[in-house]
N, CA, C and O atoms as a MOPAC input file, in Angstrom:
PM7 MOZYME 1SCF
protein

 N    -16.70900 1    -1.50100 1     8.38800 1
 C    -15.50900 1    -1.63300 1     9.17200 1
 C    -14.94700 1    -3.04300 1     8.97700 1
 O    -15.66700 1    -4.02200 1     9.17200 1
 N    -13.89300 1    -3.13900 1     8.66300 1
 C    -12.64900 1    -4.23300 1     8.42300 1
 C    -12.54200 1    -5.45500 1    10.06400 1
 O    -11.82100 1    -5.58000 1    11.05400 1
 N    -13.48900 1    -5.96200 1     9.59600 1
 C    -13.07300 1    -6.67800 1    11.26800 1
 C    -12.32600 1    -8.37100 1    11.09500 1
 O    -12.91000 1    -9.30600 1    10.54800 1
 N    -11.08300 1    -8.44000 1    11.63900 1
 C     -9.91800 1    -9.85900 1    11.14100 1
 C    -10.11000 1   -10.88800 1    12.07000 1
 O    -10.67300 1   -10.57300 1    13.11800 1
 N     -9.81800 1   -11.86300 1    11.93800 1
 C    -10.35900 1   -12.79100 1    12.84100 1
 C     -9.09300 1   -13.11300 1    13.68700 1
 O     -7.96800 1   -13.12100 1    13.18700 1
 N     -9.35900 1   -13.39400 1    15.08100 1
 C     -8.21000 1   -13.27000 1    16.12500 1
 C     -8.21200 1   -14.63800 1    16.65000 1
 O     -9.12700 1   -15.41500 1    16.37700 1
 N     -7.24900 1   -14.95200 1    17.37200 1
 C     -7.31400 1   -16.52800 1    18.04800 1
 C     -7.32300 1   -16.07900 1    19.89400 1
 O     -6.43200 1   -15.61500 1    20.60600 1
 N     -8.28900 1   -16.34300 1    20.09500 1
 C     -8.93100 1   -15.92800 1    21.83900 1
 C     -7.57400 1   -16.35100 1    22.41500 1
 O     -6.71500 1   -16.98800 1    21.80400 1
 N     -7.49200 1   -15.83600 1    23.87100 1
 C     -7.12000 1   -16.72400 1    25.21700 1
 C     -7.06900 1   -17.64900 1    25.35600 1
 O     -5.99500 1   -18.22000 1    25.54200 1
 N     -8.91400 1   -18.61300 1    25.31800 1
 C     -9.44800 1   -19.22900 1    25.16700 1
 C     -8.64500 1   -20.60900 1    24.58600 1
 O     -8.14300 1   -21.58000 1    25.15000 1
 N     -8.79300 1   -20.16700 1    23.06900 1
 C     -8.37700 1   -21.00700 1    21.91700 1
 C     -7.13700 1   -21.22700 1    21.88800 1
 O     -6.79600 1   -22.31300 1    21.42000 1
 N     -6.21700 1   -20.41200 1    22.30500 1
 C     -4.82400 1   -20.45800 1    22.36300 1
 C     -4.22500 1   -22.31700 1    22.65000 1
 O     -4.78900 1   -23.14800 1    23.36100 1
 N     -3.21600 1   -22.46700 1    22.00200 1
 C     -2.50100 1   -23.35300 1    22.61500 1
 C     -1.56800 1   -23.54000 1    22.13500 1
 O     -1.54200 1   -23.03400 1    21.01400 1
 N     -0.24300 1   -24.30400 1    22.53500 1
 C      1.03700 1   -24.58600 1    22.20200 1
 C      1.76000 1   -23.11600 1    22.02400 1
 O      1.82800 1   -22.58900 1    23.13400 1
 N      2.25000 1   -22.38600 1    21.12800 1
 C      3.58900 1   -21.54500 1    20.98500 1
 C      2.41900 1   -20.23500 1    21.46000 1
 O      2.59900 1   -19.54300 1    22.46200 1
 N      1.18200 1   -20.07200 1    20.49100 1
 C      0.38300 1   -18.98600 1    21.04100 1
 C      0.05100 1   -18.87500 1    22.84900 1
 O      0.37900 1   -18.03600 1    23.68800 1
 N     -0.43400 1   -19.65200 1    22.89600 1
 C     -0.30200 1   -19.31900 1    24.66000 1
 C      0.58500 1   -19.15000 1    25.18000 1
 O      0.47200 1   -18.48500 1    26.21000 1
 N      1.97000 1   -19.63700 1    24.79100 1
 C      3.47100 1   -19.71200 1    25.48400 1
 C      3.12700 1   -17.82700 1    25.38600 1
 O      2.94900 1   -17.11200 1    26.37200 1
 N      3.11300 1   -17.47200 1    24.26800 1
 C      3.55200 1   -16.23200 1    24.13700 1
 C      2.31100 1   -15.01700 1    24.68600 1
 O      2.46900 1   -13.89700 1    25.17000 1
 N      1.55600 1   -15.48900 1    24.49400 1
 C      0.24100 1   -14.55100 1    25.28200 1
 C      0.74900 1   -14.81900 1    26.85000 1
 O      1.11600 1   -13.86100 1    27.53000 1
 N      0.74900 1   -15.90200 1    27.27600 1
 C      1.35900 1   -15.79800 1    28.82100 1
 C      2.42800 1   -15.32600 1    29.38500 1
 O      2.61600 1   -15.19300 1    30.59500 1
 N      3.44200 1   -14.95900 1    28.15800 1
 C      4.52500 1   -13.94600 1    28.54400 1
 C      4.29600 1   -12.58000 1    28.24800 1
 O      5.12000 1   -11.72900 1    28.58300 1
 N      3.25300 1   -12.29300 1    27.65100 1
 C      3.29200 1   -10.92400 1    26.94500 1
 C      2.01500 1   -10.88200 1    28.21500 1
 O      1.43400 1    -9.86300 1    27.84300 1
 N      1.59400 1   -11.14000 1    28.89100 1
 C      0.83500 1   -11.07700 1    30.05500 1
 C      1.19600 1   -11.09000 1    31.29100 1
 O      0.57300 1   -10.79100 1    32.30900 1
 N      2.62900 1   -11.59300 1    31.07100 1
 C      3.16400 1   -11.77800 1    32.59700 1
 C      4.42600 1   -10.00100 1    32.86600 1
 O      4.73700 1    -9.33900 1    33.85600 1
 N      4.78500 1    -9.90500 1    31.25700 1
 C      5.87600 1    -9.25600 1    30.95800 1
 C      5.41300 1    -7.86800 1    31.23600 1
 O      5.99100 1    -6.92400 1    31.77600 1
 N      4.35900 1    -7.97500 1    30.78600 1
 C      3.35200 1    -6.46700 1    30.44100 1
 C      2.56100 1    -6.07400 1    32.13000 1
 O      2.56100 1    -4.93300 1    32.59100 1
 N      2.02900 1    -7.10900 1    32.74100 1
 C      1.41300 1    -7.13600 1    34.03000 1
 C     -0.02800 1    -6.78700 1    33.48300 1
 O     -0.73500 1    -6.07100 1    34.19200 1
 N     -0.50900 1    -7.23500 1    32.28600 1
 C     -1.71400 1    -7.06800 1    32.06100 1
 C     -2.44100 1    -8.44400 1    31.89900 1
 O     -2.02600 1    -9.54600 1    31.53800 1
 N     -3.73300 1    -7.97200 1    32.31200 1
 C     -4.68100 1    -8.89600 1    32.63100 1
 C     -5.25000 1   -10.10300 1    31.04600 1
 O     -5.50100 1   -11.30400 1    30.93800 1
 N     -5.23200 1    -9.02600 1    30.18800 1
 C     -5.51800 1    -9.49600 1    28.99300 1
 C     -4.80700 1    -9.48800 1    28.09300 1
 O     -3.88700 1    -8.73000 1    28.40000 1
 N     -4.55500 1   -10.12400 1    26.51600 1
 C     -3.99900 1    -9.83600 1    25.63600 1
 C     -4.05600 1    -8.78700 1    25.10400 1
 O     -5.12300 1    -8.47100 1    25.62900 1
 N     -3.76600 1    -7.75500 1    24.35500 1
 C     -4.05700 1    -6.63400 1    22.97400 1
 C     -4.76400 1    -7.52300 1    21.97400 1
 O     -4.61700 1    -8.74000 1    21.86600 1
 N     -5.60200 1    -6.69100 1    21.21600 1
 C     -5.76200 1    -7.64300 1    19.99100 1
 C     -5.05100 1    -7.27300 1    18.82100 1
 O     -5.62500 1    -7.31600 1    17.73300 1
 N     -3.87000 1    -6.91400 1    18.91700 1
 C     -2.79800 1    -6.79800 1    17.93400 1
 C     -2.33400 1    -7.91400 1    17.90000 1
 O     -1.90200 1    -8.41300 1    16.86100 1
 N     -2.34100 1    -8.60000 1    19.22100 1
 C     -0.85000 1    -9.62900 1    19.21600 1
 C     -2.33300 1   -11.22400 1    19.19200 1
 O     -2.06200 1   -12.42400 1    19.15800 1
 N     -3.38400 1   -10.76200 1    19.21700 1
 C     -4.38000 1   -11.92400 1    19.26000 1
 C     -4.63200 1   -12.11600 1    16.89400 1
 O     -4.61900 1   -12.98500 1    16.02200 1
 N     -4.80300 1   -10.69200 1    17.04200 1
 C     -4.44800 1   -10.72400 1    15.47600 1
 C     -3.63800 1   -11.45100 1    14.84700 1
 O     -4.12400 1   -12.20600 1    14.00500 1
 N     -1.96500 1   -11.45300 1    15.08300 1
 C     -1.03500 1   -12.04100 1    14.39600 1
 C     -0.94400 1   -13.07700 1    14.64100 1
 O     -0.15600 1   -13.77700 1    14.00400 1
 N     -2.00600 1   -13.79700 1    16.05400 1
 C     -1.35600 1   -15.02500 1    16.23200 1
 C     -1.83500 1   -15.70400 1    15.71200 1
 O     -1.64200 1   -16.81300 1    16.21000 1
 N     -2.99700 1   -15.76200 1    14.11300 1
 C     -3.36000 1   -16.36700 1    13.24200 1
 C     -2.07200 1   -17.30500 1    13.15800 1
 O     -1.96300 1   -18.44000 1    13.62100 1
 N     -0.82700 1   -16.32700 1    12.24000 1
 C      0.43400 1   -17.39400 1    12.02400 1
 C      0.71300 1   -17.35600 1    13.25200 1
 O      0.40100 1   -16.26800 1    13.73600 1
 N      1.16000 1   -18.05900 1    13.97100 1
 C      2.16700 1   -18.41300 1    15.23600 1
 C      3.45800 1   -18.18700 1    15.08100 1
 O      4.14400 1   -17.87000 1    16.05300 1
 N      4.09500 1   -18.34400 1    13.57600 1
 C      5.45200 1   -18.32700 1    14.01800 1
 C      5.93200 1   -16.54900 1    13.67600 1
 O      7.01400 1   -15.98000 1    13.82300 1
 N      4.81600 1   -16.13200 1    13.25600 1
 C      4.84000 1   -14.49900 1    13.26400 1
 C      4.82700 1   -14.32400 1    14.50300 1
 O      5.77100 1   -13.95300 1    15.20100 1
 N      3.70400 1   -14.59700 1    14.84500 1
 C      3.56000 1   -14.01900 1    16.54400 1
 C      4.50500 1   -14.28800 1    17.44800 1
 O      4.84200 1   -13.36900 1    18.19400 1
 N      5.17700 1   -15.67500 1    17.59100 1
 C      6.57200 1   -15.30400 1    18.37200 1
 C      7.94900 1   -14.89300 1    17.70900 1
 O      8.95400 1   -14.61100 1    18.36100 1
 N      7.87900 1   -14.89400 1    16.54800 1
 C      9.27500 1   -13.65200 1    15.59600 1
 C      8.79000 1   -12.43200 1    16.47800 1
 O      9.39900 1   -12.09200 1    17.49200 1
 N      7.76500 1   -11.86100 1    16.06500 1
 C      7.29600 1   -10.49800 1    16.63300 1
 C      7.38400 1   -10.50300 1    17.96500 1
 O      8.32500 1    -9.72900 1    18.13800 1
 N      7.01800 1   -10.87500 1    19.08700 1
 C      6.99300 1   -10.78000 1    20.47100 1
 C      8.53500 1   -10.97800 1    20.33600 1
 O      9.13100 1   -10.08200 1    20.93300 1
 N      9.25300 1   -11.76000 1    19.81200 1
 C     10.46400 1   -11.99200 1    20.37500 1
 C     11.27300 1   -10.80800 1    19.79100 1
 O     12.12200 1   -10.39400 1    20.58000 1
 N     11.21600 1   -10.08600 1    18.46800 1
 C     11.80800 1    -8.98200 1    18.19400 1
 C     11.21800 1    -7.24200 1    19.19600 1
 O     11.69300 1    -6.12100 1    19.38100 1
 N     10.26000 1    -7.81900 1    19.48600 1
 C     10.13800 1    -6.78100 1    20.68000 1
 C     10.72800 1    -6.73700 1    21.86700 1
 O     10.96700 1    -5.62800 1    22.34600 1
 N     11.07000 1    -7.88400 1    22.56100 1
 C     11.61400 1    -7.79500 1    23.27400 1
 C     13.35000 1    -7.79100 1    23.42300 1
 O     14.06600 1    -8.13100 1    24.36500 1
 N     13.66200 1    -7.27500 1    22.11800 1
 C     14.95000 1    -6.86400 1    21.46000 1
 C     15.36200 1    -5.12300 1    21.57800 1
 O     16.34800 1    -4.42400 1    21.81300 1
 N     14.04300 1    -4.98800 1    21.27800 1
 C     13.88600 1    -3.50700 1    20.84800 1
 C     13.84800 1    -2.95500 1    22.04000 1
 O     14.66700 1    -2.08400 1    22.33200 1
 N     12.83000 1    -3.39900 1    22.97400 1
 C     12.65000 1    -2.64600 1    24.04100 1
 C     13.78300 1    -3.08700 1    25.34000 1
 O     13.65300 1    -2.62400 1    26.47300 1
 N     14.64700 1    -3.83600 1    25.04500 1
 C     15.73700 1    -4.31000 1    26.07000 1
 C     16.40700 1    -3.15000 1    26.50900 1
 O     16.54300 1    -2.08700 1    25.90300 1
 N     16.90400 1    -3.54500 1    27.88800 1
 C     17.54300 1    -1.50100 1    28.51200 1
 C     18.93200 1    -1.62800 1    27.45900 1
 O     19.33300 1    -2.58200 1    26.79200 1
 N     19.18200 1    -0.98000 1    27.53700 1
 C     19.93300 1    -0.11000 1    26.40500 1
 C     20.30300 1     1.68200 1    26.61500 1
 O     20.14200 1     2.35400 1    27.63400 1
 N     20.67600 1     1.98600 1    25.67300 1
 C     21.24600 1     3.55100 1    26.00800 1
 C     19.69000 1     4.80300 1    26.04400 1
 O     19.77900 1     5.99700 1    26.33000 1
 N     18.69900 1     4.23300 1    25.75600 1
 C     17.42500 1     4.66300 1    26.10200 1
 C     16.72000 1     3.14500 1    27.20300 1
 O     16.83700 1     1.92300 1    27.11600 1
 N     15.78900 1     4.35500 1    28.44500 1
 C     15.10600 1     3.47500 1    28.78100 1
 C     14.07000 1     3.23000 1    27.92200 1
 O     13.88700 1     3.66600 1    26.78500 1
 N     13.14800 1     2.19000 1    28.85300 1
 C     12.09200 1     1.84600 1    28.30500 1
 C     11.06400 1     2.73500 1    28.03700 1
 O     10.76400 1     2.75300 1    26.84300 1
 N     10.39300 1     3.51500 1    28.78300 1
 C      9.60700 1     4.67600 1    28.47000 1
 C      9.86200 1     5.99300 1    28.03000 1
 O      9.19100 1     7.00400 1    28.23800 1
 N     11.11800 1     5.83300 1    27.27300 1
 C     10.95500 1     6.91000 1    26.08200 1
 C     11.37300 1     6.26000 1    24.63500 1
 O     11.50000 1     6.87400 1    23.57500 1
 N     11.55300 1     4.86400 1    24.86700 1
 C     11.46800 1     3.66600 1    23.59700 1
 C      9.97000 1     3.94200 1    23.23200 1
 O      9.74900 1     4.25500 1    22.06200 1
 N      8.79000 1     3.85200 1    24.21000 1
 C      7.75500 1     3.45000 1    24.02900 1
 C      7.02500 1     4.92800 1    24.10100 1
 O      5.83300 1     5.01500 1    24.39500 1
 N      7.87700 1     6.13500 1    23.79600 1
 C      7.24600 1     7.68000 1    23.77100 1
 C      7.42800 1     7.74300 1    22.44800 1
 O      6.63800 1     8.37300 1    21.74400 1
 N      8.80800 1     6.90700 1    21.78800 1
 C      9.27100 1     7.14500 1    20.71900 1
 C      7.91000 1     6.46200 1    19.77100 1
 O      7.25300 1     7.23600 1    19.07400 1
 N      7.60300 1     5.15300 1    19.80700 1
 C      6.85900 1     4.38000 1    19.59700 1
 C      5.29200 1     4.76300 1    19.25800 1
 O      4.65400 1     4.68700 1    18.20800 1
 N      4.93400 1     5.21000 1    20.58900 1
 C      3.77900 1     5.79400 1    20.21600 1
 C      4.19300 1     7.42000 1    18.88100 1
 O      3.29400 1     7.88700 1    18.18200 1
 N      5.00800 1     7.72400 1    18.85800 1
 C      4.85600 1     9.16400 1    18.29300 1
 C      5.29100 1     9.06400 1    16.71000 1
 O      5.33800 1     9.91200 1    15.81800 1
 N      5.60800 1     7.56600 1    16.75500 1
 C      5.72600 1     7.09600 1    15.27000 1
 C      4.45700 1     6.78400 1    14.71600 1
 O      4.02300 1     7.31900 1    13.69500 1
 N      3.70700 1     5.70500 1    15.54700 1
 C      2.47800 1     5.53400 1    15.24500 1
 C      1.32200 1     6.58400 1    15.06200 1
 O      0.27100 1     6.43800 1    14.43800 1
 N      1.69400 1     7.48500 1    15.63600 1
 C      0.72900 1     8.78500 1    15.26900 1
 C      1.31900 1     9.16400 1    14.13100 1
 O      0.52900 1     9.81800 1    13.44900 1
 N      2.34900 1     9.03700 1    13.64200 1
 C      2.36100 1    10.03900 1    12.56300 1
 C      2.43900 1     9.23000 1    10.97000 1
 O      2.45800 1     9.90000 1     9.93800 1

């Protein structure tokens, strides 16, 4: 099994924590994903990405939870 090396909570600092503490505050979850602990190898990926998500998922002519029905049903397939 393929296992990538992630940058903790912990370890976080400067733009990575900015953005784990919004994607924690935004989300109401306790912890990071390790998707977004994954990318934050580069940092300036990780806030392009957090910040183009929160593009995508902005209210708009779909709400949010069928953005994120859509989302998951891409990823399955």
């Amino acid at each position: 099994m393929l296992r990538l090396p992630t940058v903790s909570e912990q370890e976080a600092t400067g733009t990575v924590k900015a953005v784990y503490d919004e994607i924690k505050a935004s989300r109401g979850l306790a912890e990071v994903p390790n998707f977004w602990k994954a990318i934050a190898l580069n940092p300036a990926y990780l806030e392009a990405t957090w910040n183009a998500l929160k593009v995508v998922m902005a209210p708009g002519k779909l709400d949010r939870a069928t953005k994120e029905v859509i989302a998951v049903a891409v990823s399955a397939s």
